[in-house]
C-alpha positions in Angstrom: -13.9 32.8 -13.9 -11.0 32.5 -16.5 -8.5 33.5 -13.9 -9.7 30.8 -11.4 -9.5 27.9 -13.6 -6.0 29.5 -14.7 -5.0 29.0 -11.5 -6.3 25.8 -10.5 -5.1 24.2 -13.9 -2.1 22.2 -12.7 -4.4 21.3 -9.6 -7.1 19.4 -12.4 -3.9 18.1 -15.0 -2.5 16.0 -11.6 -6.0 15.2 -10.7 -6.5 13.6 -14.1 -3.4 12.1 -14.4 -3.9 10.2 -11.2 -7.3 9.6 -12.3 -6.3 7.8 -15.6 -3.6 5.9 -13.8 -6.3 4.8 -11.0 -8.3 3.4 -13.9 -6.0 1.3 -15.5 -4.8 0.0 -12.6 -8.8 -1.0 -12.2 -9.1 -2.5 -15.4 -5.9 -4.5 -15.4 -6.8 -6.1 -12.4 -9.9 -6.8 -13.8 -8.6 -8.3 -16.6 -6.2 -10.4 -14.9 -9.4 -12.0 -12.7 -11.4 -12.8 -15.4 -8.1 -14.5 -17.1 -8.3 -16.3 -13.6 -4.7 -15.2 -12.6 -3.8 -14.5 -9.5 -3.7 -11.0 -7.7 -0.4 -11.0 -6.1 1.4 -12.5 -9.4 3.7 -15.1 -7.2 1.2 -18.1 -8.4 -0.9 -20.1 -6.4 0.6 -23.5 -6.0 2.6 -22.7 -2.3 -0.3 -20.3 -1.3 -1.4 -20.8 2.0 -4.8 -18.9 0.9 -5.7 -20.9 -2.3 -8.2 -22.9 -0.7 -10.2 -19.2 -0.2 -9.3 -17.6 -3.5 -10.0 -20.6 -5.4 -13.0 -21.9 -4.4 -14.7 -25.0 -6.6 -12.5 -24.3 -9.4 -10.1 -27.5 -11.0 -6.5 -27.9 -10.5 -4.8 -26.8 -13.8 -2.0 -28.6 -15.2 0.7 -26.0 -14.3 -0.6 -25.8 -10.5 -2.2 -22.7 -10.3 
């Protein structure tokens, strides 16, 4: 059992690693939609989609 996990140890460090990154991707993106920013980081006063992404909500001053 030793030896298997030996051998499969840079296997489950990359897994984790990806793993961690995966999540903080999540959480940032989570963060920046309850913060109300936009997902593609350009703004959304040119957006052709705003009407979709921004249902209901008020114009802020700065046109996002």
């Amino acid at each position: 059992m030793l030896l298997s996990t030996g051998i499969n140890l840079p296997t489950v460090l990359i897994g984790a690693i990806i793993a961690v990154i995966f999540v903080a991707i999540l959480l940032r993106g989570i963060r920046r939609r309850k913060k109300g920013e936009s997902g593609c980081g350009c703004g959304c006063s040119s957006c052709p989609n705003r009407a979709v992404c921004h249902t209901g909500q008020e114009e802020k001053p700065d046109g996002r």
